[in-house]
C-alpha positions in Angstrom: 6.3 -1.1 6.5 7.5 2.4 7.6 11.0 1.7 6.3 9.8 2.0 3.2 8.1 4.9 2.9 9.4 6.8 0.3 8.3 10.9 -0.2 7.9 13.0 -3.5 10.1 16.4 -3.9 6.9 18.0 -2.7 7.2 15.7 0.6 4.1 13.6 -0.3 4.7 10.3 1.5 4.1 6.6 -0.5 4.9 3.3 -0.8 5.8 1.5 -4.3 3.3 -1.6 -5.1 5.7 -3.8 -6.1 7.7 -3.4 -2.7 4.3 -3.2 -0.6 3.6 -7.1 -2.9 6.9 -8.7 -1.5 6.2 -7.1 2.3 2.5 -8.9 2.4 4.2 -12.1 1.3 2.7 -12.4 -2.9 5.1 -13.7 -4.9 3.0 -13.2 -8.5 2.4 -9.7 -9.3 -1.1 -10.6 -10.9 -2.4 -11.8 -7.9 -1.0 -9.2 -5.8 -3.2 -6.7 -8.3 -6.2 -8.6 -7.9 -5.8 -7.5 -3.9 -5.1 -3.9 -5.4 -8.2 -4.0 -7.7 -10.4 -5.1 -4.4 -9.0 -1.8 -2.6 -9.7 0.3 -5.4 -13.2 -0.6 -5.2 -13.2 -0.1 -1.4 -11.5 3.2 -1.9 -14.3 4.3 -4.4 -17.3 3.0 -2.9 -16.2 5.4 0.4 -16.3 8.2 -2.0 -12.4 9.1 -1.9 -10.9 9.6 -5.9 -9.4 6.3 -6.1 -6.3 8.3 -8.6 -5.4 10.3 -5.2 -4.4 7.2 -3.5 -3.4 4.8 -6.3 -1.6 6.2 -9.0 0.2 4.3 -12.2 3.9 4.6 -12.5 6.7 3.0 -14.2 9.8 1.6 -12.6 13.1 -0.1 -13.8 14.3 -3.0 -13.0 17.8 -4.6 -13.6 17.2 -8.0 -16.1 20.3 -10.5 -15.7 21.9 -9.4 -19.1 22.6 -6.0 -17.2 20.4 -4.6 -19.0 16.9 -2.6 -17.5 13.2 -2.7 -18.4 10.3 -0.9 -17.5 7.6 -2.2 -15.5 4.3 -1.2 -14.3 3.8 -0.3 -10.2 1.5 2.3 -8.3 2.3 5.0 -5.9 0.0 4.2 -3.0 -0.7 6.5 -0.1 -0.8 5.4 3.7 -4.6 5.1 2.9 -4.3 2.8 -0.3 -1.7 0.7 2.0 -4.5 0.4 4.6 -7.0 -0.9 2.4 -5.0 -3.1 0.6 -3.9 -5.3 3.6 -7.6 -5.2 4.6 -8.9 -6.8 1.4 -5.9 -9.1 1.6 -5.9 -12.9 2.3 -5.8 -12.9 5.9 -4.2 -16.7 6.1 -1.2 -14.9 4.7 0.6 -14.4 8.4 2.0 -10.9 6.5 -1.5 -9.4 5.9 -2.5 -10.8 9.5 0.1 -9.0 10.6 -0.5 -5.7 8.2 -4.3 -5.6 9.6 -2.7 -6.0 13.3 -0.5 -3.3 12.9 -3.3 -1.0 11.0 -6.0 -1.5 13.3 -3.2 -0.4 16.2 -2.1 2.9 14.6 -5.5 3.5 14.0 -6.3 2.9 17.9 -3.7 5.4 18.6 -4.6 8.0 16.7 -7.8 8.2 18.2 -6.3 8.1 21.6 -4.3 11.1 20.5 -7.4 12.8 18.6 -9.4 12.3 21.8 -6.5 13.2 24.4 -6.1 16.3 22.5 -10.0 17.1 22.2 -10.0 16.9 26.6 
């Protein structure tokens, strides 16, 4: 997952959809977005602006002609990531894994927050 953090010229981390898709183990785009439109609503419903944390982009990809074509994919930020592999399908061992690893970064944080705070 960190490997493929990728960061703006302003040094804004964020992961591309379409390489986040692959990493929690969907093979069709559409129901990879219907995970994404399921985080979205989580992201609004806890009051964050869902454009902060999902945003639309295009990206090219090589067709076999050698030729390129635009798709669509979303910047996501560590946050959007998050939710994502939380409104996943959790039989998928890569989301089981995704929630695992969240649920320990966030477990450390607050160890730091609160080792800090003493």
């Amino acid at each position: 997952f960190e490997g493929h953090a990728q960061r703006t010229d302003s040094g804004v981390e964020f992961w591309l959809a379409r390489d986040l898709q692959h990493l929690l183990g969907y093979t069709k785009w559409d129901n990879f977005l219907n995970v994404v439109s399921k985080a979205k609503t989580a992201c609004e419903v806890s009051g964050r602006a869902v454009a902060d944390h999902f945003a639309d982009v295009g990206k090219l990809v090589d067709l076999g002609s050698g030729s390129q074509r635009e798709v669509d994919d979303l910047m996501l930020t560590r946050y959007a990531c998050y939710l994502i592999a939380q409104n996943g399908d959790p039989k998928k061992q890569e989301i089981a894994f995704a929630q695992t690893y969240f649920a320990i970064q966030t477990r450390r944080a607050e160890l730091i927050e609160q080792r800090l705070l003493d």
